[in-house]
TORVO-876635 format. One record per residue (C-alpha): residue number from 1; residue in three letters; x, y negated, z negated. Coordinates in nm, 3 decimals, decimal comma, m for minus. Example, Ala and Ser with C-alpha at 12.3 -4.5 7.8 and 13.67 -1.06 7.14 Angstrom:
2
<r nr="1" rest="ALA" X="1,230" Y="0,450" Z="m0,780"/>
<r nr="2" rest="SER" X="1,367" Y="0,106" Z="m0,714"/>
***
This chain:
85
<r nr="1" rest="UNK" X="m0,997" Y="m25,580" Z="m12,356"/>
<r nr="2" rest="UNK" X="m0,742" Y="m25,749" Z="m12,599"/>
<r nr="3" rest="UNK" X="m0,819" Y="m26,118" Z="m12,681"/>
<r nr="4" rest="UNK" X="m0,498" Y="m26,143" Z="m12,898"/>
<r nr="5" rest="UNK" X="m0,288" Y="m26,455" Z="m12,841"/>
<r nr="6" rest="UNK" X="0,056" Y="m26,277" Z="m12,791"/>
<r nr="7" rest="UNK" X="0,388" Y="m26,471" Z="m12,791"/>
<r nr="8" rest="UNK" X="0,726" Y="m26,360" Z="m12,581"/>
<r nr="9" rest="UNK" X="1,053" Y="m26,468" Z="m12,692"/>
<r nr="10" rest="UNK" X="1,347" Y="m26,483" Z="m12,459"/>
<r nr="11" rest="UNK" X="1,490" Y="m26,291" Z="m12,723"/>
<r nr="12" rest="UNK" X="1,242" Y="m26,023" Z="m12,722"/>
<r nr="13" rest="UNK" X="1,378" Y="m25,644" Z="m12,667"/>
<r nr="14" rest="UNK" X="1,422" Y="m25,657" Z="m12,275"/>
<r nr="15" rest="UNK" X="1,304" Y="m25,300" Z="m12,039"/>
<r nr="16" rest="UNK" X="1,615" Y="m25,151" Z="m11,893"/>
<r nr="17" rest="UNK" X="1,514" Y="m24,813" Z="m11,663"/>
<r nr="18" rest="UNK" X="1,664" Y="m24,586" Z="m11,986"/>
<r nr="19" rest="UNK" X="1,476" Y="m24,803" Z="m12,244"/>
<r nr="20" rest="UNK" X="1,171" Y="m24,807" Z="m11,989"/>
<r nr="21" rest="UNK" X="1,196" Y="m24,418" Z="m12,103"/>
<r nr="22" rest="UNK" X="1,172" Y="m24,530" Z="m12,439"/>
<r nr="23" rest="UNK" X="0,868" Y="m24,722" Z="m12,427"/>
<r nr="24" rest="UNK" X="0,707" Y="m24,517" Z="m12,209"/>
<r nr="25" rest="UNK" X="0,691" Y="m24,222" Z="m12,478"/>
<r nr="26" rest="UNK" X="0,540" Y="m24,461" Z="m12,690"/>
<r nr="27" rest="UNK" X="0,234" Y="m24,506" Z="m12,446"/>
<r nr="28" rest="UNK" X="m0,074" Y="m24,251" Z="m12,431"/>
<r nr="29" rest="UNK" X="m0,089" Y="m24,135" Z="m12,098"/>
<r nr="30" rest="UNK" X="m0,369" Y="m24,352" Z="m11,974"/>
<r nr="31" rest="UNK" X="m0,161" Y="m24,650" Z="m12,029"/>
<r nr="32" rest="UNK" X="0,127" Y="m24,499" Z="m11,840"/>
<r nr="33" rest="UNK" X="m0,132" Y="m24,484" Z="m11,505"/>
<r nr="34" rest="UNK" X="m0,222" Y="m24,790" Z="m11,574"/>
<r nr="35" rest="UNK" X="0,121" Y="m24,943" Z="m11,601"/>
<r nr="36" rest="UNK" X="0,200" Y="m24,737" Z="m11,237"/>
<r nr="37" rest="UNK" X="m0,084" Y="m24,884" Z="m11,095"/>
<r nr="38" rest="UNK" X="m0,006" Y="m25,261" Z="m11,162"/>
<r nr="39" rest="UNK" X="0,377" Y="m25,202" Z="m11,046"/>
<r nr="40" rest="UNK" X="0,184" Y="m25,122" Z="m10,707"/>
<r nr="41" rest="UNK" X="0,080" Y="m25,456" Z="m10,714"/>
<r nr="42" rest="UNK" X="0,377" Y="m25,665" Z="m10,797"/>
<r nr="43" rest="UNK" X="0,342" Y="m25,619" Z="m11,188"/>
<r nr="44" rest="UNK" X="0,667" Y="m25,620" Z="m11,428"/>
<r nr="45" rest="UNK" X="0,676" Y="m25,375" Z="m11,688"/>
<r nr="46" rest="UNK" X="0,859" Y="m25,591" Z="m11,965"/>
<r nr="47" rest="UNK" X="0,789" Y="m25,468" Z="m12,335"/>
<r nr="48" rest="UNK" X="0,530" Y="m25,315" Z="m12,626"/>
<r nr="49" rest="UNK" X="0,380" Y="m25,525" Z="m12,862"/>
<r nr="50" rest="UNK" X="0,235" Y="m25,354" Z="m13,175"/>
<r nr="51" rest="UNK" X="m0,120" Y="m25,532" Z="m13,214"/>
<r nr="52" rest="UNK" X="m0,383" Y="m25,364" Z="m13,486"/>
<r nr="53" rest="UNK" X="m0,144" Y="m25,065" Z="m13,459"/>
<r nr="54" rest="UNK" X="m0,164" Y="m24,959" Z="m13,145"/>
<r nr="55" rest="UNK" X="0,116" Y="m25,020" Z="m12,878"/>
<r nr="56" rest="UNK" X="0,001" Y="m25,230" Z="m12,599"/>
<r nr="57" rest="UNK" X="0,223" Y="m25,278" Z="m12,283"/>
<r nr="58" rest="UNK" X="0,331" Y="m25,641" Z="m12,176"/>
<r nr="59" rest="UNK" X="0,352" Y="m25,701" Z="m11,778"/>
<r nr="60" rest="UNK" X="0,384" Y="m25,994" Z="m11,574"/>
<r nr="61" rest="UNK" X="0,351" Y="m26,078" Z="m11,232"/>
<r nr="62" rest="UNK" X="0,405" Y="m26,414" Z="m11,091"/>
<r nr="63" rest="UNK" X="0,335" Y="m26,660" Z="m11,358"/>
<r nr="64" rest="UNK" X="0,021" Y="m26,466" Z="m11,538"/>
<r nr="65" rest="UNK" X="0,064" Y="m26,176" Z="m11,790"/>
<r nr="66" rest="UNK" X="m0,146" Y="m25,852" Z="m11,826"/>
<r nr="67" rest="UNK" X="m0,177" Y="m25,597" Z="m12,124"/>
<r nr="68" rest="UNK" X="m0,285" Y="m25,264" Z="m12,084"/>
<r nr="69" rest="UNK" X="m0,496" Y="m25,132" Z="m12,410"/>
<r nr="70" rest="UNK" X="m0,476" Y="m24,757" Z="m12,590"/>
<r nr="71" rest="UNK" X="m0,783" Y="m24,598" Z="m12,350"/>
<r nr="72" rest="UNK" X="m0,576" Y="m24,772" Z="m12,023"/>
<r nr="73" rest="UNK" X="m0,762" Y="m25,071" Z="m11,985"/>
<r nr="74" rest="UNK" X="m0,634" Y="m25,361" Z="m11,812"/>
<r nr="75" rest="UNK" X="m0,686" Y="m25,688" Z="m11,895"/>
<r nr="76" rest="UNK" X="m0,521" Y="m25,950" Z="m11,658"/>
<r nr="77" rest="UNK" X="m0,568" Y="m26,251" Z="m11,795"/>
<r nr="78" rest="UNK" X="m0,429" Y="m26,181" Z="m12,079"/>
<r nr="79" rest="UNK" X="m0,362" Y="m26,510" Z="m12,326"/>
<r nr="80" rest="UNK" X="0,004" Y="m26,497" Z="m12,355"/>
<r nr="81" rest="UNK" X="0,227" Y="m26,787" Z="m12,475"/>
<r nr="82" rest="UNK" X="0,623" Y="m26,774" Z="m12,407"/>
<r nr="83" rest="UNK" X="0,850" Y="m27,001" Z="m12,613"/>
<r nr="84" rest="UNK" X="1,139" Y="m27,096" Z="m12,445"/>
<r nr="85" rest="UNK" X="1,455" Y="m27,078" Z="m12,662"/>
***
């Protein structure tokens, strides 16, 4: 699981369904599944941050934030800080 404080700017590159696409490709397939199954939930698929080199997928739902690592893992509470602009 990541432990990596990660922080989300309002100006951070936002997911539209055609840049979804985008990041998607950028994901190894376990993370896509895991991604699919969160959005089952209520989960937000929002961005990628690049942490150690490896893309990790940013999701939200409600108020808490969850990042998905490369082998698809999911870690829910995920220490995420958002600065407001």
């Amino acid at each position: 699981m990541e432990s990596n404080k990660i922080n989300i700017s309002k100006n951070e590159r936002r997911s539209s369904k055609s840049n979804q696409q985008i990041l998607l490709s950028q994901l190894s397939n376990s993370q896509i599944f895991s991604i699919q199954s969160l959005k089952i939930f209520g989960y937000s698929f929002h961005f990628i941050r690049q942490i150690d080199n490896k893309n990790i997928p940013i999701l939200s739902f409600n108020n808490s934030f969850a990042t998905i690592n490369i082998d698809g893992e999911i870690n829910i509470n995920a220490d995420i800080k958002v600065r407001s602009k």
